[in-house]
C-alpha positions as CSV (number, residue, x, y, z in Angstrom):
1,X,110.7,59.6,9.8
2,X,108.0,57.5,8.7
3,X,106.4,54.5,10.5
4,X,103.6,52.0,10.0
5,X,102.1,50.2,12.5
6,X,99.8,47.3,11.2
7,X,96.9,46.7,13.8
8,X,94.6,48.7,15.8
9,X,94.8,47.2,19.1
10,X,95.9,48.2,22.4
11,X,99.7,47.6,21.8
12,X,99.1,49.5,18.1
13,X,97.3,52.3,19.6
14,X,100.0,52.8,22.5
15,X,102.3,52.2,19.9
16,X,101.1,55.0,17.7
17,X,101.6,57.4,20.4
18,X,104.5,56.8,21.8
19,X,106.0,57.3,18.3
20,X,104.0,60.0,17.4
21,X,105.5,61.7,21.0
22,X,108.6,60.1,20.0
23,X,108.3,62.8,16.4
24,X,107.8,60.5,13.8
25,X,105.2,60.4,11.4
26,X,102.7,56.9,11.7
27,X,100.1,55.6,9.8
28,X,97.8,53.1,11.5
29,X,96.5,49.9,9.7
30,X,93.7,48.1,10.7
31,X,91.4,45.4,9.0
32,X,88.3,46.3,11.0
33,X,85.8,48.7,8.8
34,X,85.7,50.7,12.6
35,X,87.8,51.0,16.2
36,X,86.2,48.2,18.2
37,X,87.2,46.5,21.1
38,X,85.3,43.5,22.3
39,X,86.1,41.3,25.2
40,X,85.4,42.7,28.9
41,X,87.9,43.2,31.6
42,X,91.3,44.4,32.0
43,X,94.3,44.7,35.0
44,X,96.7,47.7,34.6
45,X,99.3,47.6,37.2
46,X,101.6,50.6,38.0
47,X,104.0,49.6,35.4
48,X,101.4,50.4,32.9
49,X,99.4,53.3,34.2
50,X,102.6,55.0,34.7
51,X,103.5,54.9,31.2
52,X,100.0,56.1,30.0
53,X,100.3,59.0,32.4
54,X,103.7,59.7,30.4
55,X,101.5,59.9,26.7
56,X,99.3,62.2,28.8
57,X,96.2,59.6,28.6
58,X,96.3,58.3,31.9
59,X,93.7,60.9,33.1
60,X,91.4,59.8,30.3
61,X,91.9,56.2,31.2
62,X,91.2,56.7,34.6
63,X,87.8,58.5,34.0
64,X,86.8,55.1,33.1
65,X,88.3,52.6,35.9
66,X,87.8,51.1,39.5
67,X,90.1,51.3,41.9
68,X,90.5,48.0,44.3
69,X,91.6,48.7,47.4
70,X,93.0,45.2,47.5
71,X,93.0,41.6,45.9
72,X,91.7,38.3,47.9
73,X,92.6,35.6,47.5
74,X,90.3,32.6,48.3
75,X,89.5,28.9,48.8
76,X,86.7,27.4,46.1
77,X,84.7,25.1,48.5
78,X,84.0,27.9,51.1
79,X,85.3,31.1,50.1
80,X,87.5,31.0,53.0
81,X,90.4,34.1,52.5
82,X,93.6,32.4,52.2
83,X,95.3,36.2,51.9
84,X,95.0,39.5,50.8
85,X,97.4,41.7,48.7
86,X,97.1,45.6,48.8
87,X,96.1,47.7,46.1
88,X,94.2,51.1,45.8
89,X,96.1,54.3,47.8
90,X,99.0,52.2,49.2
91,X,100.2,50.7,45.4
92,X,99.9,54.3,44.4
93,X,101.9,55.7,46.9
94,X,104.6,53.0,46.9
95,X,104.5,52.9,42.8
96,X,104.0,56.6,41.4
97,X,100.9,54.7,39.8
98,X,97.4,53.4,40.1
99,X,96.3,50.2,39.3
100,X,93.0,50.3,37.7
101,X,90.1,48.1,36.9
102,X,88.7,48.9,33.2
103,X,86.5,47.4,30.8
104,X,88.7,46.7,27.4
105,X,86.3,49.1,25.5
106,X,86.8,52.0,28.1
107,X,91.0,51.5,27.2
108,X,90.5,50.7,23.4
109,X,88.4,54.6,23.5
110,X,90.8,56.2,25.4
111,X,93.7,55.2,23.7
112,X,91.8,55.5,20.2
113,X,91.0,59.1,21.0
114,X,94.3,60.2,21.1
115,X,95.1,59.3,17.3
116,X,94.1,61.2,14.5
117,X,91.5,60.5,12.2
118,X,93.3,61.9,9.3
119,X,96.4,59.2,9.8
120,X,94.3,55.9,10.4
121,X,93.6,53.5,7.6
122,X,90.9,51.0,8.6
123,X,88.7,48.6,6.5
124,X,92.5,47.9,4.8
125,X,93.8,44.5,5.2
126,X,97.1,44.1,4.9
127,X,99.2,41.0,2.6
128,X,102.6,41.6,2.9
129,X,105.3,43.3,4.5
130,X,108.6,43.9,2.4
131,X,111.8,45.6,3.1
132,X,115.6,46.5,1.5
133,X,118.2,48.5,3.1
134,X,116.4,51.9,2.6
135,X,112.8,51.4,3.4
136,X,110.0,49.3,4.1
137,X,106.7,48.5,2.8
138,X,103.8,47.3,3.2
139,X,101.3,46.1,0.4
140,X,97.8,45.9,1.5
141,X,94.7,43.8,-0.6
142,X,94.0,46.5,-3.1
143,X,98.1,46.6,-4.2
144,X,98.4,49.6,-2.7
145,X,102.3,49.8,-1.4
146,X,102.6,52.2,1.9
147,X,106.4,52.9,2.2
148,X,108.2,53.8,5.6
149,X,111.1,54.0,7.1
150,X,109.4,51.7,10.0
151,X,106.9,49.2,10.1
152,X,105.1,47.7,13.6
153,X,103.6,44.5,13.9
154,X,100.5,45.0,16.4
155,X,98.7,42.4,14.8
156,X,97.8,40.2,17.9
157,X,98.1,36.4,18.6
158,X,97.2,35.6,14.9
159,X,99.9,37.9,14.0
160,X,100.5,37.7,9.9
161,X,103.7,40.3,10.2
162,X,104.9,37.8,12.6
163,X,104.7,34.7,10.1
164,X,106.5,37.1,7.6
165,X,109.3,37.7,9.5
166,X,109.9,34.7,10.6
167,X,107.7,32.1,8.8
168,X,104.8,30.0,9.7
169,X,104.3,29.0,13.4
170,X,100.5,28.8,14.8
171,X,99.3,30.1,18.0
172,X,99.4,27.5,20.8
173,X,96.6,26.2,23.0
174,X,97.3,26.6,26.5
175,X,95.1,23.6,27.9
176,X,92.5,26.2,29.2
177,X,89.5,27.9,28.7
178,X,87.8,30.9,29.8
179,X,84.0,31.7,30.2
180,X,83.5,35.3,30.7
181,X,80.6,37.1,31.4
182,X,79.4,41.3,32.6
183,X,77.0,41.9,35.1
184,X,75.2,45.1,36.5
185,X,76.6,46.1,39.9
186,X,73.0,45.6,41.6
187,X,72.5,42.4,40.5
188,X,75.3,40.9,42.7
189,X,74.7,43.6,45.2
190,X,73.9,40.9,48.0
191,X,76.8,38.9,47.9
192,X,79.4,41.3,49.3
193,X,82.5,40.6,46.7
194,X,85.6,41.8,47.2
195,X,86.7,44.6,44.8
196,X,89.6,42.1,43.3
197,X,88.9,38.6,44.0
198,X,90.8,35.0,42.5
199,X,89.0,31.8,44.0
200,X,91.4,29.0,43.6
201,X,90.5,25.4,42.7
202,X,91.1,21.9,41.2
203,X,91.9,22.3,37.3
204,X,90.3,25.9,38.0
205,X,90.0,29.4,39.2
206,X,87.5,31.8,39.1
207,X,88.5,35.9,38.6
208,X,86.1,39.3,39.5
209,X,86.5,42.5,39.6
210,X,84.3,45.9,39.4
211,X,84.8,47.6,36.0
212,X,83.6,51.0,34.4
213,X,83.8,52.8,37.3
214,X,82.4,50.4,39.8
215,X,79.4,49.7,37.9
216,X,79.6,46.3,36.0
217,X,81.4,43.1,37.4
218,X,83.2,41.5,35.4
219,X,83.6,37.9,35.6
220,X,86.4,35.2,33.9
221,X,86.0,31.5,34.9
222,X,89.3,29.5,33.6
223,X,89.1,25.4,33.5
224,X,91.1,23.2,31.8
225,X,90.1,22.0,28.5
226,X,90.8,20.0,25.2
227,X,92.0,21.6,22.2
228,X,88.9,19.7,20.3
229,X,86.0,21.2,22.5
230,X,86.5,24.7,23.0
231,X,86.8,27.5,20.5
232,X,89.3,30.2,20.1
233,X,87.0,32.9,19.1
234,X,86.0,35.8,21.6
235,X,82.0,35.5,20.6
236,X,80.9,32.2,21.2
237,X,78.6,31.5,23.7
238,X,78.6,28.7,26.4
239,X,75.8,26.7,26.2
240,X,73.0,27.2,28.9
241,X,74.2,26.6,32.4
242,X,77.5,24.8,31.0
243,X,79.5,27.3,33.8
244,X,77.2,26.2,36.4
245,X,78.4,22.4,36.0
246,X,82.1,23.1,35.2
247,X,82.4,24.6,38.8
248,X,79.5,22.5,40.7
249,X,80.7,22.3,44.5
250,X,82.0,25.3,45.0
251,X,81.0,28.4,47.5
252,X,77.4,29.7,46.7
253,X,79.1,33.3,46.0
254,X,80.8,31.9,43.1
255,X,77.3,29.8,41.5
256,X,75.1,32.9,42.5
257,X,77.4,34.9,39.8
258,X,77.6,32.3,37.2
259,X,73.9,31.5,37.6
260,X,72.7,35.6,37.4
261,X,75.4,35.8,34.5
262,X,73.0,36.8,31.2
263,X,74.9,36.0,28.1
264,X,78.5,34.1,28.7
265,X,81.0,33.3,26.2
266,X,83.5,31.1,26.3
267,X,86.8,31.4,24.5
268,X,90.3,28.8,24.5
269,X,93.4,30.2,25.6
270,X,96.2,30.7,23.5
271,X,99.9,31.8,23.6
272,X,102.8,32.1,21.3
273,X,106.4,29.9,21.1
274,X,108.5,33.0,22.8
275,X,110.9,34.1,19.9
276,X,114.8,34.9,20.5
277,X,114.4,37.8,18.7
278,X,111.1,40.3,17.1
279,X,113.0,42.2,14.4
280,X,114.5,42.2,11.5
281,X,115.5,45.6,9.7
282,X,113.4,47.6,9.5
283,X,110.5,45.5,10.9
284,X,109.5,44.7,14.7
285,X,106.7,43.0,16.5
286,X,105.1,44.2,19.4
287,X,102.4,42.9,22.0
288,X,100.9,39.0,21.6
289,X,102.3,39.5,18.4
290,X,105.6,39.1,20.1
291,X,104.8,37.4,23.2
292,X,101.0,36.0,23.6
293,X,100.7,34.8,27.1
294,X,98.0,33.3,29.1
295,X,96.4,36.0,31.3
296,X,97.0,35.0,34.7
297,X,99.3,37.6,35.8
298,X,97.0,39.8,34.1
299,X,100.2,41.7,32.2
300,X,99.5,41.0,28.6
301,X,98.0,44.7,28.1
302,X,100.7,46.3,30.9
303,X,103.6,44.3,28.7
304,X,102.0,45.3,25.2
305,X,102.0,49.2,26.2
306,X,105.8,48.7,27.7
307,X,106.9,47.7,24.4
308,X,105.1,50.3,23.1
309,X,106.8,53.2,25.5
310,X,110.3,51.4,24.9
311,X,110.0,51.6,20.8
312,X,109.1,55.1,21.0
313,X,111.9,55.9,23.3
314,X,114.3,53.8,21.4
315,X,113.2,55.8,18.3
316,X,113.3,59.2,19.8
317,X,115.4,61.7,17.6
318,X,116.5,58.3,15.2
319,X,116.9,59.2,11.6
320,X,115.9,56.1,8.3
321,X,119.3,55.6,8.6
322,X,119.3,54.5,12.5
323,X,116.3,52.6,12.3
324,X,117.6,48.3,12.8
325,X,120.0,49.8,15.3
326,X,117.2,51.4,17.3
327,X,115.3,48.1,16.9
328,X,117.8,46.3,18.0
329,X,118.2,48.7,21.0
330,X,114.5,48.5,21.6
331,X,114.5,44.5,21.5
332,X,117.5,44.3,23.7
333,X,115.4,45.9,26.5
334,X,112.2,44.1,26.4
335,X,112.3,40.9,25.1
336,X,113.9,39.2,28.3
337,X,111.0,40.6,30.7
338,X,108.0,39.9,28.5
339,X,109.6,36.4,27.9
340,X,110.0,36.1,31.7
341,X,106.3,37.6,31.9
342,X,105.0,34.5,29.5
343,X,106.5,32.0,31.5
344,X,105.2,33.3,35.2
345,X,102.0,33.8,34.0
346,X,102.0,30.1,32.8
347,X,103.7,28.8,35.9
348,X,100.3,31.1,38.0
349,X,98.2,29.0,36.1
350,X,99.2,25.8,37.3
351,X,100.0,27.5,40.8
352,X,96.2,28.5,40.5
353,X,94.7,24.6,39.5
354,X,96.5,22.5,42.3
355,X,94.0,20.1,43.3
356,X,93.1,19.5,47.1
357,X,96.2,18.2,49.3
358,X,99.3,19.0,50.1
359,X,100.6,20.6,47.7
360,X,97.7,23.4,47.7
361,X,98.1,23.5,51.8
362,X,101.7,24.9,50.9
363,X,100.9,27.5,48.3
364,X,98.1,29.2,50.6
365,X,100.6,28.8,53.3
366,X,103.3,30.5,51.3
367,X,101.0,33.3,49.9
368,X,99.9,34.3,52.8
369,X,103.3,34.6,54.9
370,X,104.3,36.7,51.4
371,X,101.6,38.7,51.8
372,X,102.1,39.2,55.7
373,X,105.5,39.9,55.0
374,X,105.3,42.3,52.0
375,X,101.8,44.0,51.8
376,X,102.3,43.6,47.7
377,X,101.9,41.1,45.3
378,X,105.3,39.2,44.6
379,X,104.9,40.6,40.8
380,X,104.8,44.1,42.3
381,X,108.5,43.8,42.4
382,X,108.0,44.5,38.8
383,X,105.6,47.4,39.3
384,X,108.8,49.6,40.2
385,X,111.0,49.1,37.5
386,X,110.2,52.4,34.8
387,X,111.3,50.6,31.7
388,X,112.3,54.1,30.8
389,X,115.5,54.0,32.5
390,X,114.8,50.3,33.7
391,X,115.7,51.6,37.7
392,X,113.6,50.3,40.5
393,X,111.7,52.5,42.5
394,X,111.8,53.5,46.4
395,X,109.0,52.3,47.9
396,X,106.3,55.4,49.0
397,X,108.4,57.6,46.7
398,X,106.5,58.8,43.3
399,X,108.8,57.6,40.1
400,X,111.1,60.1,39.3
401,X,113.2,60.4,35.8
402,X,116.8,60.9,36.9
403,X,118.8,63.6,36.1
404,X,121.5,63.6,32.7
405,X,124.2,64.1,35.6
């Protein structure tokens, strides 16, 4: 069988494998002249890095990570820990899975090295996506026509297969921004971080962690914003010491990064109207093509590769005939938990921004009897489903595929 998948990202390139495991032949689409991946850091929880060790890259992958031994949570005014969630051995133990720590270039390679050369089509933009009851196809700016049995749309938050399935909707501004900068390990040295740490505070919260292997740190301030100031694009640059004022009061820690911070950029944040369904035919989405979401669950990768994992197992021994039914099938089993996964990570965000009071008393109060309680993250409840036969997990038992009995 024949499949196209139209954009080179993460989701496409975890995409690409799983159906190229799944026995299918894929062609890959991508308007970029080369594989690039810009941005910084990236989370993968168990539920992800369990699915990469299934496509036999998690090895790869984790060449190129950290690995916290827990997340802290903390107070913006003094850096006071409010709790601390485990990670490192203990969520591999209890999850079959690490949770890593990578830069997004580290994954982008990893997962790019796994796809032939010979089936990848970059520098190709693509117009149009057409489809009858025997194929699809999809016509790219030359008028070149690629037919397939199959065609993925990877194509990200801007997603054009999205608006030709289902006509024109625009990506949504979430009411926040993110400045995010890298720094060398020994230039923040001094200030004794935690591996994983989230500072919460009033209309903000401030996110590091070590990447590539312990030797960066990579930094993501979020603050609320206006639509009308702050741009969408992933390379523009904050003025000079604009992060310094947005988070003026709080603990030194948190200004000594921002201030030895080189070159920061600062991006808006924006999500995607969930959709009640992704497919039609012969057709899908997949990733923030399906369901953009704001990053403060820090799932949107982890969800993009579930979806991926899912389709190829939907697909596994399908014929062009079986093809909507599979989708179908495929849809059926992820679009409830990445829609539930858009609207925690939204509901984090505003858990994140309480301002001083009350209200912010209670949610330190309840995180850390959660933590006491449970060790994990509440999320990690999640971290034990296999979306592979969608059973949970026993806890300090490695995930096992059940049997056909």
């Amino acid at each position: 069988m024949r499949a196209v998948v139209v954009g080179a990202g993460i989701g496409g390139l975890a995409a690409m494998s799983s159906l190229r495991r799944a026995g299918h032949e894929v062609t890959l689409v991508e308007q970029a002249a080369r594989f690039t991946e810009i941005g910084a850091g990236i989370q993968l929880a168990p539920n992800a890095t369990r699915l990469l060790r299934r496509l036999d890259l998690l090895d790869a992958v984790a060449a190129q990570a950290a690995r916290p031994s827990h997340l802290s949570f903390r107070t913006w005014s003094d850096g006071a820990e409010i709790c601390r969630y485990a990670l490192g051995r203990e969520a591999e133990e209890a999850f079959g899975a690490p949770y890593l720590l990578l830069h997004r270039a580290d994954l982008h390679q990893a997962l790019a090295a796994a796809v032939p050369p010979s089936s990848v089509r970059l520098n190709t933009v693509v117009v149009g996506i057409d489809q009858d009851d025997e194929s699809a196809t999809v016509t790219t700016a030359s008028g070149e026509l690629l037919r397939a049995d199959l065609v993925v749309g990877a194509d990200g938050v801007r997603a054009a297969a999205r608006q030709w399935l289902f006509g024109a909707d625009k990506a949504v501004f979430s009411g926040t921004a993110a400045y995010r900068a890298l720094l060398p390990a020994d230039e923040v040295a001094d200030l004794d971080l935690p591996d994983l740490g989230i500072w919460l505070g009033p209309g903000r919260h401030f996110v590091h962690y070590w990447v590539r292997r312990g030797e960066l740190l990579n930094v993501v301030a979020v603050v609320t914003a206006e639509a009308h100031v702050v741009a969408e694009s992933w390379t523009a640059r904050a003025e000079p010491g604009e992060q310094l004022r947005e988070f003026e009061g709080w603990d030194s820690r948190v200004l000594d990064v921002l201030e030895r911070a080189g070159q920061v950029f600062r991006y808006g944040i924006h999500t995607r109207v969930p959709l009640g369904r992704w497919n039609i035919g012969r057709v899908t989405l997949l990733g923030d093509s399906a369901h953009a979401m704001v990053p403060f669950q820090a799932q949107g990768a982890a969800q993009a590769i579930m979806d991926a994992a899912v389709l190829g197992d939907a697909l596994t021994g399908a014929t062009p005939a079986d093809v909507p039914d599979a989708l179908d099938r495929y849809v059926r089993r992820r679009l409830a938990a990445a829609t539930s996964m858009q609207a925690n990570s939204a509901r984090a965000g505003d858990d994140f921004h309480l301002p001083d009071g009350p209200e912010a008393r209670a949610r330190n109060a309840r995180m850390a009897a959660y933590a006491a309680e449970h060790g994990f993250l509440p999320q990690a409840t999640g971290w034990a489903v296999d979306v592979l036969d969608e059973r949970p997990s026993s806890r300090g038992q490695a995930w096992v595929r059940p049997s056909a009995s």
